[in-house]
C-alpha positions as CSV (number, residue, x, y, z in Angstrom):
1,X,-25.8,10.0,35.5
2,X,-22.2,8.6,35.0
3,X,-20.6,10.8,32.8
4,X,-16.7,9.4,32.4
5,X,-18.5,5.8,31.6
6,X,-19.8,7.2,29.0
7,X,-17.0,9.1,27.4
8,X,-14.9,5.7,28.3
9,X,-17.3,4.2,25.9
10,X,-17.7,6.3,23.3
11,X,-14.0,7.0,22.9
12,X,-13.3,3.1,22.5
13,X,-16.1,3.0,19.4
14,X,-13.6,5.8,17.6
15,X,-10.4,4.0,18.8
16,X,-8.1,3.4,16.0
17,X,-6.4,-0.1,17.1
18,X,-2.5,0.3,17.4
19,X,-0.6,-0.4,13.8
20,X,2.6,-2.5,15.3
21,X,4.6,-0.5,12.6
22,X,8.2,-1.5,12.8
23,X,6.8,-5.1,13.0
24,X,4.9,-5.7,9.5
25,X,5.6,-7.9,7.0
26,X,4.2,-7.6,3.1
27,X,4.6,-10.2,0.6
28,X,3.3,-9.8,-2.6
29,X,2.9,-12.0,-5.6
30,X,0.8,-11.7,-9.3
31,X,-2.0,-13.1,-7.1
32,X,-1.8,-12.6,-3.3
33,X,-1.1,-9.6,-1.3
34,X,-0.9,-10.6,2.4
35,X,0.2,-8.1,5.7
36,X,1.3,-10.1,8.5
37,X,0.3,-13.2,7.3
38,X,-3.5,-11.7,6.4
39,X,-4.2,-12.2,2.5
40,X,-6.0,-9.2,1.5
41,X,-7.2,-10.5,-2.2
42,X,-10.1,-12.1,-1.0
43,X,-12.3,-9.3,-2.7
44,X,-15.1,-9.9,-5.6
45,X,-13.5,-11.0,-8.7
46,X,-12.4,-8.7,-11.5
47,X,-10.6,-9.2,-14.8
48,X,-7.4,-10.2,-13.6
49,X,-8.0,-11.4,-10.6
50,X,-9.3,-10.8,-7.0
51,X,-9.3,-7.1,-5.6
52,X,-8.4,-5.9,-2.0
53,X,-10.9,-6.7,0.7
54,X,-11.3,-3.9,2.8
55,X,-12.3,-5.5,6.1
56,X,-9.2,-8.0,6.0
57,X,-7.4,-4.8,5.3
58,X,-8.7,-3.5,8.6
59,X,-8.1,-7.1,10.5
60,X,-4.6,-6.6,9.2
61,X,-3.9,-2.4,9.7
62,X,-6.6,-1.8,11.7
63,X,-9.3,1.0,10.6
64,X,-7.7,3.5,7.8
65,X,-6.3,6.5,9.2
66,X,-8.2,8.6,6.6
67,X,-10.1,8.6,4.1
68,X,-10.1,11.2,1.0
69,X,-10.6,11.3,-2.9
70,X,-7.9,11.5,-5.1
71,X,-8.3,12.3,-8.6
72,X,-11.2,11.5,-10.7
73,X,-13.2,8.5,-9.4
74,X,-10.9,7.3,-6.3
75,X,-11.5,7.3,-2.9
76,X,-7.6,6.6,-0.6
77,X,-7.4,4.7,2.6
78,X,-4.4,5.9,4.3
79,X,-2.7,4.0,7.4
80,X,-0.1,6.9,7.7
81,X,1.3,5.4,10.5
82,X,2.2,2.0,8.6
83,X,3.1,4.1,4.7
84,X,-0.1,2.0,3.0
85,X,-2.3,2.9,0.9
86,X,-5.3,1.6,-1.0
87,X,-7.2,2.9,-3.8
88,X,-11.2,2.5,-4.5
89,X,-12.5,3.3,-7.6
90,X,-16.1,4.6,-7.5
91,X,-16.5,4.5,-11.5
92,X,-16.1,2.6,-14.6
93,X,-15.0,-0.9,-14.2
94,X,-13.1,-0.4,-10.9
95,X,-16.6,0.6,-9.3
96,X,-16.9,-0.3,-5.5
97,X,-13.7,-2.3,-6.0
98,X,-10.0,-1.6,-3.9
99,X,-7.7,-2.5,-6.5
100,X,-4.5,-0.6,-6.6
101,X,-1.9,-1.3,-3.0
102,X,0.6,1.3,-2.2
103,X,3.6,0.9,-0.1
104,X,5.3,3.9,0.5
105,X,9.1,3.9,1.9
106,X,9.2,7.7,1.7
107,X,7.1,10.2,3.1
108,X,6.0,11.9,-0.2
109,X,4.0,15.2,0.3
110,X,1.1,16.0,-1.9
111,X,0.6,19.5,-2.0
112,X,-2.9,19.9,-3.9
113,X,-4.4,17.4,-1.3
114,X,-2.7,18.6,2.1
115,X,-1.3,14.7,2.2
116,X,1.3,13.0,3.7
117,X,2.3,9.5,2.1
118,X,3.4,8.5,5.6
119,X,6.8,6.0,5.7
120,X,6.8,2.0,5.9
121,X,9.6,1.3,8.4
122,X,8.7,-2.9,7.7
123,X,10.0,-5.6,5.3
124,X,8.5,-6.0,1.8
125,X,8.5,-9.4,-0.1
126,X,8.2,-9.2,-3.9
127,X,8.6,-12.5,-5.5
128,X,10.9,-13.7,-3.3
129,X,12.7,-10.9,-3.2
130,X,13.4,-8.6,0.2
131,X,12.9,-5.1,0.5
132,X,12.9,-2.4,3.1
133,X,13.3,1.0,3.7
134,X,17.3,1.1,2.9
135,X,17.0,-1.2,-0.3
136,X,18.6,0.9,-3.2
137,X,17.2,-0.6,-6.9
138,X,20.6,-1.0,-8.1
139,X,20.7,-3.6,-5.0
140,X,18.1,-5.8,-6.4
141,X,18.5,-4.8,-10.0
142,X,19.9,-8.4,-10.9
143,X,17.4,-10.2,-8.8
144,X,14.3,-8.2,-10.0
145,X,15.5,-8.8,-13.7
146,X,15.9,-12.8,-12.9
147,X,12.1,-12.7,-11.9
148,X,11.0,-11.2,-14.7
149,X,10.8,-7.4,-14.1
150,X,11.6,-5.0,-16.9
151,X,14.0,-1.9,-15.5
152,X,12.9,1.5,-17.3
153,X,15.8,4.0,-16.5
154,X,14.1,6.9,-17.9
155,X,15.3,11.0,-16.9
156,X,13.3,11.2,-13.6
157,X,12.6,8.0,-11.9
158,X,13.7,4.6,-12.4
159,X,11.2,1.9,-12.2
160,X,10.9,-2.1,-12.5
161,X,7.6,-3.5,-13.5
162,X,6.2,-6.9,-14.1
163,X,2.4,-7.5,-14.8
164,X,0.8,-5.5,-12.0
165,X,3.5,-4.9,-9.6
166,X,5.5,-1.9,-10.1
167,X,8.3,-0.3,-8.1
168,X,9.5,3.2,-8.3
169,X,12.3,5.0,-7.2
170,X,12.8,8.6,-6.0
171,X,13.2,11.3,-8.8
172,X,17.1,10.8,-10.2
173,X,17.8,8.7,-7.1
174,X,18.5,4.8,-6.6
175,X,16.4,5.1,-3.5
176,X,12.9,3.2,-3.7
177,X,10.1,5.7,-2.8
178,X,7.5,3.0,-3.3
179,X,5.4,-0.3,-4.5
180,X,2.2,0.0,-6.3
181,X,0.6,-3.8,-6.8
182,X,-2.9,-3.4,-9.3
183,X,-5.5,-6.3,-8.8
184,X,-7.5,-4.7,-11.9
């Protein structure tokens, strides 16, 4: 019996594919939410819109790097390595349905669940407008308001919303910690 064939084998079924990390590219829109060039909306229908397909997810990212439940009634992928997100709801009218995409440009820590956010190190494409991991919102404030986002400065955390794209900053800083895009 060949014993290292085997294990060859069987370690290529669990192989999480490589996430080229530094090189990906988001753009998101009202209606489309593409990675590299993949569009992900190609989910069953909902209410206001398409939702996230999880296997062109996976074409794009590759399988999640976990897995876990997050509150009441959502199940997270997590590709750490690339700082997204995805959010499943396994109840009410979000039932079997990704609909919420999270790009995180700070590795946030979340005690309660022993989880790291990971950090997107890529370029993000809102609109038309360009953001990576050194945008400040004050540096797209005019450009985000121009599109149609409404800025809430509020004590904690500043954030710029329009429909179901929302960007939000770190705590009291101008520094964006991430951006959420609802398909629900």
């Amino acid at each position: 019996m060949k014993v290292i064939p085997l294990i060859a084998a069987v370690t290529a079924l669990f192989a999480h594919p490589c996430i080229a990390v530094g090189s990906l590219s988001v753009t998101i829109s009202e209606s489309s939410i593409r990675i590299n060039g993949v569009e992900l909306r190609n989910g069953s229908q909902g209410g206001g819109g398409r939702y996230i397909s999880l296997a062109a997810a996976e074409n794009a990212l590759g399988r999640p790097q976990d897995t876990y439940v997050a509150g009441l009634g959502v199940r997270v992928y997590a590709w750490r390595d690339a700082g997204i997100h995805m959010q499943k709801g396994f109840r009410g009218s979000d039932k079997g349905k990704i609909f919420k995409l999270q790009v995180w440009f700070v590795d946030a820590y979340d005690k309660d669940k022993d989880k790291h956010s990971g950090k997107f190190s890529g370029h993000v494409q809102i609109d038309g407008i360009d953001i990576t991991p050194d945008t400040t919102l004050d540096s797209i404030r005019s450009q985000l308001q121009k599109a149609g986002f409404e800025i809430t400065d509020d004590r904690n955390v500043i954030s710029a919303k329009k429909g179901g794209i929302t960007i939000l900053t770190v705590e009291t800083t101008n520094k964006i910690e991430r951006v959420e895009a609802w398909c629900s």
